[in-house]
N, CA, C and O atoms as CSV, one atom per row, in Angstrom:
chain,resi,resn,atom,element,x,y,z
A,1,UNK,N,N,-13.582,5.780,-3.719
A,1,UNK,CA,C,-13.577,5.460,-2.297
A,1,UNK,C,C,-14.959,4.957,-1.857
A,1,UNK,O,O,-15.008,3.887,-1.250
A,2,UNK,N,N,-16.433,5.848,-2.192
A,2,UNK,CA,C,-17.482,5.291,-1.913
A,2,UNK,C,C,-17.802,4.221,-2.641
A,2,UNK,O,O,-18.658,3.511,-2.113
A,3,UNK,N,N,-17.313,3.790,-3.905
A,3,UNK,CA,C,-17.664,2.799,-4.805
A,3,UNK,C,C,-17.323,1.737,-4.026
A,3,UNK,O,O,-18.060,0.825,-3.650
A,4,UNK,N,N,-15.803,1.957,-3.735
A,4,UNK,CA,C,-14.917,0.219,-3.098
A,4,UNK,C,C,-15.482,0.043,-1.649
A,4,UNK,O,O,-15.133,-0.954,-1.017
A,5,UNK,N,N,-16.263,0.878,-1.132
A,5,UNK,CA,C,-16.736,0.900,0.183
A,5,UNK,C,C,-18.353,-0.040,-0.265
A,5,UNK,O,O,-18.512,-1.032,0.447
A,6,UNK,N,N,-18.937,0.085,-0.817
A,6,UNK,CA,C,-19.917,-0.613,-1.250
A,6,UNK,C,C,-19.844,-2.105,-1.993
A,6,UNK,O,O,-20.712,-2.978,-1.985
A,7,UNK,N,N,-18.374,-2.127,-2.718
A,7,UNK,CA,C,-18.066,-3.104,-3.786
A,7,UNK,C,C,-18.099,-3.670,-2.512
A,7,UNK,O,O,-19.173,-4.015,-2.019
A,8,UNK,N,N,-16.524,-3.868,-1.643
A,8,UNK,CA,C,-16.789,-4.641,-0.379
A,8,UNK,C,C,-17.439,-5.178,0.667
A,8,UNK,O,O,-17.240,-6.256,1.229
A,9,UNK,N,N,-18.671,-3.875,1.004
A,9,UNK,CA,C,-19.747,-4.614,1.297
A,9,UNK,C,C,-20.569,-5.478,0.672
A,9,UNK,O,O,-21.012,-6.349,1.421
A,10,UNK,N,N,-21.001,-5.538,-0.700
A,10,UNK,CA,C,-21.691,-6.111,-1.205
A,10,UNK,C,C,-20.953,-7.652,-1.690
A,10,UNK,O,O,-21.405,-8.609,-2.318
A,11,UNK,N,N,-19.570,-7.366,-1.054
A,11,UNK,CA,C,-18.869,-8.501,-1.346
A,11,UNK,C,C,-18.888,-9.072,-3.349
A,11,UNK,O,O,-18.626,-10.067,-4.024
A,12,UNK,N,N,-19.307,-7.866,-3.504
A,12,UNK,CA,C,-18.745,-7.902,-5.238
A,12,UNK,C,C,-20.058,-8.059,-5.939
A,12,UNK,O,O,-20.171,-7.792,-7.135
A,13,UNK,N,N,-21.074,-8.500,-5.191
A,13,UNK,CA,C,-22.529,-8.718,-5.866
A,13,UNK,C,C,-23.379,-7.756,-6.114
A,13,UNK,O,O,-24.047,-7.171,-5.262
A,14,UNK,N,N,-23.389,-7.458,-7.865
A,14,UNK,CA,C,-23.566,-6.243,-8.619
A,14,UNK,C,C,-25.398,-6.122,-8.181
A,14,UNK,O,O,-26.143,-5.228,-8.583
A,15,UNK,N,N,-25.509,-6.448,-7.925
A,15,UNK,CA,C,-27.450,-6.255,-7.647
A,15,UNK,C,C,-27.075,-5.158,-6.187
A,15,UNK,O,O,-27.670,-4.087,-6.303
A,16,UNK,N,N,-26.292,-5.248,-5.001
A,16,UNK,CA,C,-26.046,-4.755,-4.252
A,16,UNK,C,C,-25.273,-3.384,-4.116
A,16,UNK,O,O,-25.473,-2.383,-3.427
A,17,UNK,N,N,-24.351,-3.719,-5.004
A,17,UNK,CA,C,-23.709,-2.402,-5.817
A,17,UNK,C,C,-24.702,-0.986,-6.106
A,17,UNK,O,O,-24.912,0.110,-5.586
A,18,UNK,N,N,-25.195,-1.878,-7.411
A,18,UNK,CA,C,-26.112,-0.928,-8.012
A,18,UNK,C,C,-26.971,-0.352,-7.666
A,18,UNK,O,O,-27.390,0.599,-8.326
A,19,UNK,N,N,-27.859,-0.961,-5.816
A,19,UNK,CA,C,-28.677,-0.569,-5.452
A,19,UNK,C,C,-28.251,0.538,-4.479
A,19,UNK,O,O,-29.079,1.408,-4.211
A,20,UNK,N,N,-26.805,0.586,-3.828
A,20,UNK,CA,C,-26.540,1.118,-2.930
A,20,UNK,C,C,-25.948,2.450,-3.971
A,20,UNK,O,O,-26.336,3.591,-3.717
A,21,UNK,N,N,-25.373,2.301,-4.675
A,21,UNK,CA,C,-25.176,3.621,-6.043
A,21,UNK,C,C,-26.547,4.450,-6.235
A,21,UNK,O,O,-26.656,5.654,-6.006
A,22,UNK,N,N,-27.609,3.574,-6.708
A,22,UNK,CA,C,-28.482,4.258,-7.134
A,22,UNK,C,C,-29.254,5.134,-5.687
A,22,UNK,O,O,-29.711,6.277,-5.658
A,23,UNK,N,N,-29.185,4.231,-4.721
A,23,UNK,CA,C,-29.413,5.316,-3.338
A,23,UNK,C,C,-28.765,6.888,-3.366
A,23,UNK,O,O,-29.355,7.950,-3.165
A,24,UNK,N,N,-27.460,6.667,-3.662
A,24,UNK,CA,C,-26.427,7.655,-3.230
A,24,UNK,C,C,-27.226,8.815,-4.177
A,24,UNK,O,O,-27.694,9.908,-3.858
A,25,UNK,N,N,-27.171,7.980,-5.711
A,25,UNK,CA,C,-27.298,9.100,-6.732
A,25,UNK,C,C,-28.648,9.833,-6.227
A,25,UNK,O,O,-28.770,11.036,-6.456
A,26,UNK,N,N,-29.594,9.175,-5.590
A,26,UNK,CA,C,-30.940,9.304,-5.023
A,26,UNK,C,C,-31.094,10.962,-4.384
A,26,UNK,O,O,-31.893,11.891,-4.503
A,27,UNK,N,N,-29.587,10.641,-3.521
A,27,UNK,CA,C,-29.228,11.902,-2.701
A,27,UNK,C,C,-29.418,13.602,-3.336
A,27,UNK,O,O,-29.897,14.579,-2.761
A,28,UNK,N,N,-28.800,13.474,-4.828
A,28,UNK,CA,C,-29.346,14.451,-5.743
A,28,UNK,C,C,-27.530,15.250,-5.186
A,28,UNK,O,O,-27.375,16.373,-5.665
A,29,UNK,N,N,-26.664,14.886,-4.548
A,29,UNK,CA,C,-25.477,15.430,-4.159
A,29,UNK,C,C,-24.449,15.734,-5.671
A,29,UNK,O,O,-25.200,15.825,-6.643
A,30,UNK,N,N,-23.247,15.871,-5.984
A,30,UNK,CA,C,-22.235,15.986,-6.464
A,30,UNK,C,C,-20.896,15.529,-6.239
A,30,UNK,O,O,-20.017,15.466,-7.098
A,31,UNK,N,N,-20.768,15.139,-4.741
A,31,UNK,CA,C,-19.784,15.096,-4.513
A,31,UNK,C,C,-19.785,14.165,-3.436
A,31,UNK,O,O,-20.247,14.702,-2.429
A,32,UNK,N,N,-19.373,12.706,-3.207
A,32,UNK,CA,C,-19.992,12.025,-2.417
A,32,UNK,C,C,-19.028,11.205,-1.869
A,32,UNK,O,O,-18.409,10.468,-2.636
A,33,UNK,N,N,-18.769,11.190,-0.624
A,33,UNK,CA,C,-17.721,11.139,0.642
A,33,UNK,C,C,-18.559,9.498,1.532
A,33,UNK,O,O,-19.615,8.865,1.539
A,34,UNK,N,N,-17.351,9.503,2.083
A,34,UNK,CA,C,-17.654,7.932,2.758
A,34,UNK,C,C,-18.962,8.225,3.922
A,34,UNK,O,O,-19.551,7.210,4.293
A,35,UNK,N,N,-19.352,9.344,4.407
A,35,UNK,CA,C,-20.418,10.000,5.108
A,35,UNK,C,C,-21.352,9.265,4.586
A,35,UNK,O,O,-21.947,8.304,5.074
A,36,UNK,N,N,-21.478,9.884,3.322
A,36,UNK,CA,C,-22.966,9.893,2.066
A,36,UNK,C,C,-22.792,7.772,2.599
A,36,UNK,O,O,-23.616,7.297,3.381
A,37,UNK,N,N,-22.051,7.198,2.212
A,37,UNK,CA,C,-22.058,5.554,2.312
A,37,UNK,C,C,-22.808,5.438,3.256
A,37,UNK,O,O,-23.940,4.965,3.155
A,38,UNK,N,N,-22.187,5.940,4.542
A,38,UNK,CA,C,-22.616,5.296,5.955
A,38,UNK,C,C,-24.031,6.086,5.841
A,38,UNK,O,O,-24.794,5.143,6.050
A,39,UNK,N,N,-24.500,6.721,5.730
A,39,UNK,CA,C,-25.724,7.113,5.364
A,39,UNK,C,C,-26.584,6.409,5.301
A,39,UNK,O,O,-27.556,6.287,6.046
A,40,UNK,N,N,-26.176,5.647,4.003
A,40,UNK,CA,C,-27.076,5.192,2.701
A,40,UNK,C,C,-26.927,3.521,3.246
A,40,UNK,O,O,-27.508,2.533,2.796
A,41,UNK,N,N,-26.209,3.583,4.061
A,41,UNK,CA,C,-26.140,1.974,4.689
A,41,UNK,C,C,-27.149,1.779,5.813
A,41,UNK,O,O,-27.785,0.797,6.197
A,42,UNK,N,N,-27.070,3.207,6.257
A,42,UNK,CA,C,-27.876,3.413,7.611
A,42,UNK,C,C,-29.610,3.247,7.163
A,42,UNK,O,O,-30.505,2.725,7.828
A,43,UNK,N,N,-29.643,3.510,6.609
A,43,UNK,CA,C,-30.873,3.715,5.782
A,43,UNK,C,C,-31.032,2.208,5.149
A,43,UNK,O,O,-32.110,1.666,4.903
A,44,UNK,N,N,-30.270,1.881,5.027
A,44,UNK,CA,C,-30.755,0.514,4.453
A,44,UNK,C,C,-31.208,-0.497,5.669
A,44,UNK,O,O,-32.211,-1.210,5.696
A,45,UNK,N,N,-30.345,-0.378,6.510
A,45,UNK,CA,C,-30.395,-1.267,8.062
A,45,UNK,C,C,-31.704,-1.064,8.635
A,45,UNK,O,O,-32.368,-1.955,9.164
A,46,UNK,N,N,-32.208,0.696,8.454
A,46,UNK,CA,C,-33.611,0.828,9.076
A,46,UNK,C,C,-34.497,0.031,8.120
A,46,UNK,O,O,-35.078,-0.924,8.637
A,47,UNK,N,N,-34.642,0.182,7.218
A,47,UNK,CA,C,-35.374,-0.441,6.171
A,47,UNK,C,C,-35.993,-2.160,6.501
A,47,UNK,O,O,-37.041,-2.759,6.260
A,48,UNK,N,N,-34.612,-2.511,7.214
A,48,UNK,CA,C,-34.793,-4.007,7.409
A,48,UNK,C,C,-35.591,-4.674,8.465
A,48,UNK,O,O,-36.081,-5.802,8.518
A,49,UNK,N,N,-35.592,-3.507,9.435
A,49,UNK,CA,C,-36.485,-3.682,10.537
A,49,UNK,C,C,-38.408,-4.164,10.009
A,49,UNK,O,O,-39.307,-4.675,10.677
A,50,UNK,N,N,-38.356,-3.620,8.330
A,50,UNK,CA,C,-39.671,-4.068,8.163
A,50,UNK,C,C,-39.667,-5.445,7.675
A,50,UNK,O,O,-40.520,-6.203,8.136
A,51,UNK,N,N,-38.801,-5.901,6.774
A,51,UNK,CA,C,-38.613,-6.988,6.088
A,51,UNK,C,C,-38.187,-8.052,6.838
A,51,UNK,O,O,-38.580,-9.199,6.624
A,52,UNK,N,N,-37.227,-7.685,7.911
A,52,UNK,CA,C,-36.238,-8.956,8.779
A,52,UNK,C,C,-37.091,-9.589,9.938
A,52,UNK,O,O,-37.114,-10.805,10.126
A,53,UNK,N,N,-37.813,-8.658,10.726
A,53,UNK,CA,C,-38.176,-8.726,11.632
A,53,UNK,C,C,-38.938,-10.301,11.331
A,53,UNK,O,O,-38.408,-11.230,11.940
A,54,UNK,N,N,-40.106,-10.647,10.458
A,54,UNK,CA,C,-40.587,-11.762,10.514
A,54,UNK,C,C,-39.685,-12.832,10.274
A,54,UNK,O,O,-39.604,-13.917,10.851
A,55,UNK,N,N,-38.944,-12.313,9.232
A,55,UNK,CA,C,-37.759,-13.138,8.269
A,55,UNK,C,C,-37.486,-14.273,9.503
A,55,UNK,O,O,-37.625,-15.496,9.536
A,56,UNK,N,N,-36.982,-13.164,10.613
A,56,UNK,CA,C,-36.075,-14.379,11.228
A,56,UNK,C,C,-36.687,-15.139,12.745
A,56,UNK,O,O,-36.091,-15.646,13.695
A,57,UNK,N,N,-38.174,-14.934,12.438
A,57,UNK,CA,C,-38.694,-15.243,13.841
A,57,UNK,C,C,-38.836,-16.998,13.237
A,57,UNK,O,O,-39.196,-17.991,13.869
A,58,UNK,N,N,-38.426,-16.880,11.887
A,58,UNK,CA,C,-39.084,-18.191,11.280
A,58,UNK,C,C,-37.464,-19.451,11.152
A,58,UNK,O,O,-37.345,-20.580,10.674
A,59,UNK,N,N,-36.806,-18.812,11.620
A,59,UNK,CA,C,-35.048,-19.322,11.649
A,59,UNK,C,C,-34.654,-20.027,13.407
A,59,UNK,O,O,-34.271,-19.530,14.466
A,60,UNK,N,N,-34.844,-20.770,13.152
A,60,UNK,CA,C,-34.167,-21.779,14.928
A,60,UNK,C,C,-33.687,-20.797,15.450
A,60,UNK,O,O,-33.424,-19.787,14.796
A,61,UNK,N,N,-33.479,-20.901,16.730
A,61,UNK,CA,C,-32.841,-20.491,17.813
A,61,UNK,C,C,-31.237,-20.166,17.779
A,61,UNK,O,O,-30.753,-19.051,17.970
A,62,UNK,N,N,-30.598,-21.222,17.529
A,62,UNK,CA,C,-29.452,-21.757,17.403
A,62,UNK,C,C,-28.978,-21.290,15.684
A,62,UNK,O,O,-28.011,-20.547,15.850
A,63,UNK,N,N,-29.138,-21.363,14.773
A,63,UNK,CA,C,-29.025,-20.488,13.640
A,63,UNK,C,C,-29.195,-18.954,13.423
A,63,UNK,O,O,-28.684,-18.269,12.537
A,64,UNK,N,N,-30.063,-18.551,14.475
A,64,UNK,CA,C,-30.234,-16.997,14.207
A,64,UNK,C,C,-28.897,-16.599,14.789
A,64,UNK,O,O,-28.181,-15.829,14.149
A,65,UNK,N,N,-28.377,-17.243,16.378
A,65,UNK,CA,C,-27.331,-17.183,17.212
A,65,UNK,C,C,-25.951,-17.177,16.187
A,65,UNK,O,O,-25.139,-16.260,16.309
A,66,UNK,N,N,-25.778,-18.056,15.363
A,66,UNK,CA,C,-24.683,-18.219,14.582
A,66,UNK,C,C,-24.701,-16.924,13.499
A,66,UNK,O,O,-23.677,-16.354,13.122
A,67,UNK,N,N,-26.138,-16.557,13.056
A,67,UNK,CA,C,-25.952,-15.895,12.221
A,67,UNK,C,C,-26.016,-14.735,12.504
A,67,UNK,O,O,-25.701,-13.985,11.580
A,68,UNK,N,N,-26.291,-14.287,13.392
A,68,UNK,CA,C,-25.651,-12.991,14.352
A,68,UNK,C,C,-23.873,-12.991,14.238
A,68,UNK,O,O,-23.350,-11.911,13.963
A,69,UNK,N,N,-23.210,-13.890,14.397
A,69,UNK,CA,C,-22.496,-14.068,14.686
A,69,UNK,C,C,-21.919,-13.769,13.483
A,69,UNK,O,O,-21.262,-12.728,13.492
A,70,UNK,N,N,-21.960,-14.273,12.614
A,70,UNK,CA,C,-21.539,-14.054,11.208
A,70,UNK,C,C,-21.265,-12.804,10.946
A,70,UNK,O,O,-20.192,-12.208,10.855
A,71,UNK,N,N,-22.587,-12.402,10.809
A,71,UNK,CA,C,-22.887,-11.077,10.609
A,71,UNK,C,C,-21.789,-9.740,11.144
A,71,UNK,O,O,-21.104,-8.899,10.562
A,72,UNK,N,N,-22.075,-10.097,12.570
A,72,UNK,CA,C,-21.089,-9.038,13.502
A,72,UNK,C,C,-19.380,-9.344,13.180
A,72,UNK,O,O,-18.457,-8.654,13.610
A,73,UNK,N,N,-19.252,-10.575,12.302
A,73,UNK,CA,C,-17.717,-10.527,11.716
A,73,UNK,C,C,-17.931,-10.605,10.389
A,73,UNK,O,O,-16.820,-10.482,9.872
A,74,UNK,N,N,-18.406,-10.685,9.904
A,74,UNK,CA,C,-18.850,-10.145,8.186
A,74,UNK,C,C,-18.269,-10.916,7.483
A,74,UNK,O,O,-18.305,-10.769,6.261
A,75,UNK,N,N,-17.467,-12.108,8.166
A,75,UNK,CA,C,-16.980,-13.611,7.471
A,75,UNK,C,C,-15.902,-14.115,8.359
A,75,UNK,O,O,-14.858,-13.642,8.808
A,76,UNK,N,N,-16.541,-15.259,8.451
A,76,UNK,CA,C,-15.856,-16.153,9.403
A,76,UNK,C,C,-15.257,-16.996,8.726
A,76,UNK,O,O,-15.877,-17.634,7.876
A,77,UNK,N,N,-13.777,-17.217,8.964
A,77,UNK,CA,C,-12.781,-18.201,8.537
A,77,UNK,C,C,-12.930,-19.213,9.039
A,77,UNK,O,O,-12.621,-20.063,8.203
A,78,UNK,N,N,-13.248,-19.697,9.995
A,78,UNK,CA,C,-13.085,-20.478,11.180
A,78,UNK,C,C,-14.573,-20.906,12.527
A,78,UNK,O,O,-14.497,-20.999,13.752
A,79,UNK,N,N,-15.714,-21.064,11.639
A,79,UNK,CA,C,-16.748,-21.198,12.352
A,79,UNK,C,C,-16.730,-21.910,13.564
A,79,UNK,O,O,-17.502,-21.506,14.434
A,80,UNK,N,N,-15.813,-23.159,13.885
A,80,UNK,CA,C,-15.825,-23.889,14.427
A,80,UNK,C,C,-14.518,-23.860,16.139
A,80,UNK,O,O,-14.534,-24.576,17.141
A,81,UNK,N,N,-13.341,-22.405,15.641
A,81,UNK,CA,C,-12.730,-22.308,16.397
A,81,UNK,C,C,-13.342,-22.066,17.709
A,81,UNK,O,O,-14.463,-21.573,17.832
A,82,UNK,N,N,-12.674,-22.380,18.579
A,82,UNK,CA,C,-13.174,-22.307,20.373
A,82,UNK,C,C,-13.189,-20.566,20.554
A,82,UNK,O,O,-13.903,-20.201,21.488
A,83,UNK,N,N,-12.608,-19.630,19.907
A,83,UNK,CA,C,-12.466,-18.528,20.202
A,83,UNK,C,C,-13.500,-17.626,19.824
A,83,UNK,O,O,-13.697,-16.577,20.436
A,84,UNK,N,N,-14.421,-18.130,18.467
A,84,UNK,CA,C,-15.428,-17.560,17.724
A,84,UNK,C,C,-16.414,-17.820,18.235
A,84,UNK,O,O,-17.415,-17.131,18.037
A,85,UNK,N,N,-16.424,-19.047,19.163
A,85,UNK,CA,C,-17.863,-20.302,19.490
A,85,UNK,C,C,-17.960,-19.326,20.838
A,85,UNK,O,O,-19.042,-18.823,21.142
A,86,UNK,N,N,-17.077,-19.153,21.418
A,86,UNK,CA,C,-17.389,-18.742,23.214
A,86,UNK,C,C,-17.235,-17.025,22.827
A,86,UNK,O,O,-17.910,-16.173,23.406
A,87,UNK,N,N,-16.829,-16.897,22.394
A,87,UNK,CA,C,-17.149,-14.729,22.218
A,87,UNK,C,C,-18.732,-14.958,21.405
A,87,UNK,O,O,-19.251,-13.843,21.459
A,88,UNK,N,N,-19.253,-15.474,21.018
A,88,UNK,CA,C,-20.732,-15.375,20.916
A,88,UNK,C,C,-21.793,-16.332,21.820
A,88,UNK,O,O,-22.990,-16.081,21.957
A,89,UNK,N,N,-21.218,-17.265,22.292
A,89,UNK,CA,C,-22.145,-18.272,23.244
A,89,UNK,C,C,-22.866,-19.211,22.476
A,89,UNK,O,O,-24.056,-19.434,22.701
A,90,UNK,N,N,-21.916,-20.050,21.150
A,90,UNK,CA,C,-22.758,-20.169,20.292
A,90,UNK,C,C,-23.258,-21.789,20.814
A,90,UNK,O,O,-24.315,-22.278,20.415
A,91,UNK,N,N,-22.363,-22.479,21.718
A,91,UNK,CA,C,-22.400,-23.882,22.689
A,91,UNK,C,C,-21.870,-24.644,22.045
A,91,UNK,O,O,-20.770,-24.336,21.586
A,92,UNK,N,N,-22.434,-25.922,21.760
A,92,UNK,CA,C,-22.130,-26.915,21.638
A,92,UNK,C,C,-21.358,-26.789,20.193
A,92,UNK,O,O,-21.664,-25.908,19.390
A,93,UNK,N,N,-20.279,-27.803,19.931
A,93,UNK,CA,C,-19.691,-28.047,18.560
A,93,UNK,C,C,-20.581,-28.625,17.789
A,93,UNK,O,O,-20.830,-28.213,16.656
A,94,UNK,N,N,-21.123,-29.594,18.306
A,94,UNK,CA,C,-22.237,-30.437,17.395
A,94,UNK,C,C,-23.462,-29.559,16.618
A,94,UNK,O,O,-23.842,-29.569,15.448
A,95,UNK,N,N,-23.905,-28.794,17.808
A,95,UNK,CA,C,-25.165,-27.580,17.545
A,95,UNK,C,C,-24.493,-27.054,16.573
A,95,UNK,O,O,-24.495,-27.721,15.538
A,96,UNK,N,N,-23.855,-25.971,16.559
A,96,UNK,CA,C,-22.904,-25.364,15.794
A,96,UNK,C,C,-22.717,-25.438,14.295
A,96,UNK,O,O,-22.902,-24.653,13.365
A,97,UNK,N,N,-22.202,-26.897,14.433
A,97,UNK,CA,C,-22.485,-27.296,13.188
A,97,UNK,C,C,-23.772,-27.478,12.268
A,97,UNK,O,O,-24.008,-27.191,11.094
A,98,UNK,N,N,-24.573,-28.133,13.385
A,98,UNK,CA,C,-25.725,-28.639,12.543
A,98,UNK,C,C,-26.587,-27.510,12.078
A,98,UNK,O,O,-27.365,-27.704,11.144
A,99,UNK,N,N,-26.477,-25.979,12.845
A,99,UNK,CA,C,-26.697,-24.978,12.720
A,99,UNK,C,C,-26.218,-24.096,10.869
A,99,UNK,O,O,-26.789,-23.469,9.977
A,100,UNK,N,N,-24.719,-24.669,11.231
A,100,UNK,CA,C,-24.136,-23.992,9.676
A,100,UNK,C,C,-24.308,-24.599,8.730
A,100,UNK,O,O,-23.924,-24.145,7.653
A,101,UNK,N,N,-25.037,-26.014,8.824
A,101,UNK,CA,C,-25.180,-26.715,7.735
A,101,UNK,C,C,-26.605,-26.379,7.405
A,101,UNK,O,O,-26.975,-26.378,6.231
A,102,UNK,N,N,-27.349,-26.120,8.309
A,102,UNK,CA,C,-28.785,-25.610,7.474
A,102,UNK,C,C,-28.648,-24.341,7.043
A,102,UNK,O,O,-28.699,-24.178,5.824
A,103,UNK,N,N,-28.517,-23.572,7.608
A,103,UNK,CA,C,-27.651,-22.326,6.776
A,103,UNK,C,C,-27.296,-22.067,5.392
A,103,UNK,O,O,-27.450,-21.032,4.743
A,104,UNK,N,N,-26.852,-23.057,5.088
A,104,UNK,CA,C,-25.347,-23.109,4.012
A,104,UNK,C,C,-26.620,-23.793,3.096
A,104,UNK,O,O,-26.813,-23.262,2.002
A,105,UNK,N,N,-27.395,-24.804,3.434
A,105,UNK,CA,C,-28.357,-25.674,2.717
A,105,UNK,C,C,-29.361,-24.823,2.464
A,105,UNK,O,O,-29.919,-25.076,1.397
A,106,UNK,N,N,-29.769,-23.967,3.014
A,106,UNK,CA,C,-30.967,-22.502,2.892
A,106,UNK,C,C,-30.458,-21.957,2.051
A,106,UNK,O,O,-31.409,-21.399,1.505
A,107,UNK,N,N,-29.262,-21.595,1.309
A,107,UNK,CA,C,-28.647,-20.533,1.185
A,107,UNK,C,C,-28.302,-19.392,1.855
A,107,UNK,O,O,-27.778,-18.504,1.183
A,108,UNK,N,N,-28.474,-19.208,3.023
A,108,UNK,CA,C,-28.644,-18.545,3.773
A,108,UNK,C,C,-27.451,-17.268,4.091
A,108,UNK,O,O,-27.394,-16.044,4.205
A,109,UNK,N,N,-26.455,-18.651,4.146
A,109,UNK,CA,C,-25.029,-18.558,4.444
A,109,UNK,C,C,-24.157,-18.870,3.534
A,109,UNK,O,O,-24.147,-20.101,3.502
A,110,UNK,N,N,-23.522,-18.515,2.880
A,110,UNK,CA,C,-22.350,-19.035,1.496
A,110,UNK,C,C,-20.727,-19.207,2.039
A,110,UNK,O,O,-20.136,-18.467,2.825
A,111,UNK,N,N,-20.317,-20.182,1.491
A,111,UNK,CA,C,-18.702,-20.914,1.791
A,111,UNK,C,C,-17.563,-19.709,0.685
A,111,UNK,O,O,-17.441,-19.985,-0.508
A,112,UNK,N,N,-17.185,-19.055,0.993
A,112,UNK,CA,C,-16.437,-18.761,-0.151
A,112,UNK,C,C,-14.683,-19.203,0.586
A,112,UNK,O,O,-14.390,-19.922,1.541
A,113,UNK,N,N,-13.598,-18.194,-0.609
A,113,UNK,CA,C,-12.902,-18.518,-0.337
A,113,UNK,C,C,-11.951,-18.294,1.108
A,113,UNK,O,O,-11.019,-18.795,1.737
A,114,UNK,N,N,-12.755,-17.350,1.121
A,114,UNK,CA,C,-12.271,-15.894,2.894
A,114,UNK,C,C,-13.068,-17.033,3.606
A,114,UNK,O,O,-12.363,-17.832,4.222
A,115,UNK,N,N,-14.382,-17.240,3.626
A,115,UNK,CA,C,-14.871,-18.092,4.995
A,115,UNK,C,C,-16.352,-18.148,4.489
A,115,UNK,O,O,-16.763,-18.346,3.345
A,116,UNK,N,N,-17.064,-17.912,5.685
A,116,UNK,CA,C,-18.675,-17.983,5.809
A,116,UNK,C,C,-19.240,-16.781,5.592
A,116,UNK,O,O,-18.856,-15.917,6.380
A,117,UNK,N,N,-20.023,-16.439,4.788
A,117,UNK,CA,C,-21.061,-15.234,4.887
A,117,UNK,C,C,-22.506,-15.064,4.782
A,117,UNK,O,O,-23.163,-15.980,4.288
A,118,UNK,N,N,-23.157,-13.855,5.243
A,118,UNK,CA,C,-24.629,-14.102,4.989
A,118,UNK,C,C,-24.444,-13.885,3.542
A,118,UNK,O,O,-23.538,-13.094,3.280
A,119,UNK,N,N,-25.040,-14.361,2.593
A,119,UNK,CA,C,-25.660,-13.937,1.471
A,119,UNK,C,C,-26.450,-12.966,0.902
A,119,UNK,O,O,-26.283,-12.480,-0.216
A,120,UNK,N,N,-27.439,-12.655,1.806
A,120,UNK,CA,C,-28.219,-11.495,1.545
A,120,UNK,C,C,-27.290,-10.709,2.715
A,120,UNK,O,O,-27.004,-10.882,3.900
A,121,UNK,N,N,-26.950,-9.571,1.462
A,121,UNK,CA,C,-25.604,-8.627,2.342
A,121,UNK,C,C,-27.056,-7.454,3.464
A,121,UNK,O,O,-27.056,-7.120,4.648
A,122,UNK,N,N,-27.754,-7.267,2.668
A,122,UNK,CA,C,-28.772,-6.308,3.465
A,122,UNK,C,C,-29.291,-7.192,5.109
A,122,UNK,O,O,-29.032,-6.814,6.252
A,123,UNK,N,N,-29.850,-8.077,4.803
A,123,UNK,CA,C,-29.761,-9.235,6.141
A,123,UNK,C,C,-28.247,-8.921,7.178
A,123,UNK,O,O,-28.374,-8.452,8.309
A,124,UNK,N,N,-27.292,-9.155,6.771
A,124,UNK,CA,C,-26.286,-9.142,7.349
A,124,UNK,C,C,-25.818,-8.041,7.923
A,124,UNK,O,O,-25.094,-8.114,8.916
A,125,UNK,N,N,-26.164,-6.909,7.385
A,125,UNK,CA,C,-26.166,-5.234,8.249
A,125,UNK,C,C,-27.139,-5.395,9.011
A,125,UNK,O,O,-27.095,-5.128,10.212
A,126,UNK,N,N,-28.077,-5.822,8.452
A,126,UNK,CA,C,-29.521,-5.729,9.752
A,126,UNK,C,C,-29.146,-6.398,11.035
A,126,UNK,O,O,-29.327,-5.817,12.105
A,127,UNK,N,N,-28.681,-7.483,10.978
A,127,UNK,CA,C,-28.401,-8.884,11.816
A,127,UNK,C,C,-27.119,-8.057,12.984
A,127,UNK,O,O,-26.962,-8.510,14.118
A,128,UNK,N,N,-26.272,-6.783,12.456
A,128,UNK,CA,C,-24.991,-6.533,13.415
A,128,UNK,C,C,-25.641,-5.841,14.390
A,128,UNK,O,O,-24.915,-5.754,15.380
A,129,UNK,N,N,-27.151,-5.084,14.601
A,129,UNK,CA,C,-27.294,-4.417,15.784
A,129,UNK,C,C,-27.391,-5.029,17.204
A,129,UNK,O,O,-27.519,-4.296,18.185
């Protein structure tokens, strides 16, 4: 249960896995409940406040906006629908775009088969507060 709770967050990427495992095991516990996860996630999110904070003063206006956005849906099918664009204020279609295309060109953001995601899964917990 805590494993597939991490597999999914990490969206399958074993560097993320292993780091959020080796947290848990960190704990020194036996017996480890979806609690111990949200924990160990929580702890990761504070963490980011040291690393993110510059990260993203250095990211446009209009890209941080989208990638908030991302973030707070943890993959977007549909970047471009009218329903996704106005529940975040993301504006213009054109912006929007030109926004997900630097993104996607940064690596920033990855196309899979579900939709859009951040890539760096730790970024992307940081990015939902």
């Amino acid at each position: 249960e805590v494993f597939h709770r991490f597999y999914d967050f990490a969206k399958g990427y074993t560097w993320y896995v292993q780091d959020l495992m080796n947290r848990l095991y960190d704990k020194g516990e036996t017996d480890y409940t979806l609690t111990h996860a949200a924990t160990v996630l929580q702890e990761v999110k504070k963490e980011g406040d040291v690393m993110y904070r510059d990260y993203i003063d250095l990211i446009a206006a209009g890209q941080l906006k989208l990638l908030r956005a991302i973030a707070n849906e943890d993959c977007v099918s549909k970047p471009f629908d009218s329903a996704f664009m106005q529940r975040y204020a993301l504006g213009a279609l054109s912006s929007t775009k030109l926004a997900l295309n630097a993104l996607v060109k940064n690596n920033i953001v990855v196309k899979s088969e579900q939709g859009y995601y951040i890539y760096d899964r730790y970024l992307s917990l940081w990015l939902q507060q």
